[in-house]
C-alpha positions, 0 to 999 in steps of 0.5 A: 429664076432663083440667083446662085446665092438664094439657092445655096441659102435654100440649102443652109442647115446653120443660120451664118453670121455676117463677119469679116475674117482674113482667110487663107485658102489653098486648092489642091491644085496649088491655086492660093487666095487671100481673101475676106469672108463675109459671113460664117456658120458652124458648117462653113464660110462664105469667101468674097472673091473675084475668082471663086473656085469651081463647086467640088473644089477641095481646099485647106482653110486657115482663119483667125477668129476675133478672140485669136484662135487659129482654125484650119480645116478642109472645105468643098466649095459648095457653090460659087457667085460670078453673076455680076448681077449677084450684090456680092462675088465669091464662093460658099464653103463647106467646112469637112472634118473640123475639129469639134473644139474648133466647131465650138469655138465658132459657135461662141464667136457666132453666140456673141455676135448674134447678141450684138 
């Protein structure tokens, strides 16, 4: 049986980049975490945490690329890893109604960190 992450990497129409980022995440439920990411696309970010949210959970992101551009956004956690058997706990984010000045300056950071 396929683990929570390989499923979700099944489904991925970008190619994520491996980068940490410090994230800022609220719930709509009033629940906040400050956590790292691990990786991030286009079309969302993969959040390491020990208390991932539920799948269907809409959340207000906030990160800070390497060049200091501030992105802030709305996300749906897609799928979340609490298998301890999983290398990695935490949750994969769905970014909903990015910016499409946002979106292209993630994909300058992705293109130079691909290079590298």
């Amino acid at each position: 049986m396929k683990s929570s992450r390989a499923r979700a990497r099944d489904k991925r129409s970008a190619p994520r980049i491996p980068i940490q980022l410090k994230v800022d995440i609220e719930s709509t439920q009033d629940h906040y975490l400050f956590e790292y990411s691990s990786n991030l696309s286009q079309s969302g970010i993969f959040i390491q945490t020990e208390e991932p949210l539920e799948p269907g959970t809409l959340v207000n992101i906030q990160f800070s690329l390497p060049d200091q551009i501030l992105i802030r956004t709305r996300g749906e956690v897609m799928w979340k890893s609490d298998d301890e058997e999983d290398p990695e706990l935490g949750m994969g984010i769905k970014f909903l109604g990015l910016k499409e000045e946002d979106r292209d300056h993630i994909l300058n950071v992705l293109k130079k960190l691909a290079i590298l």
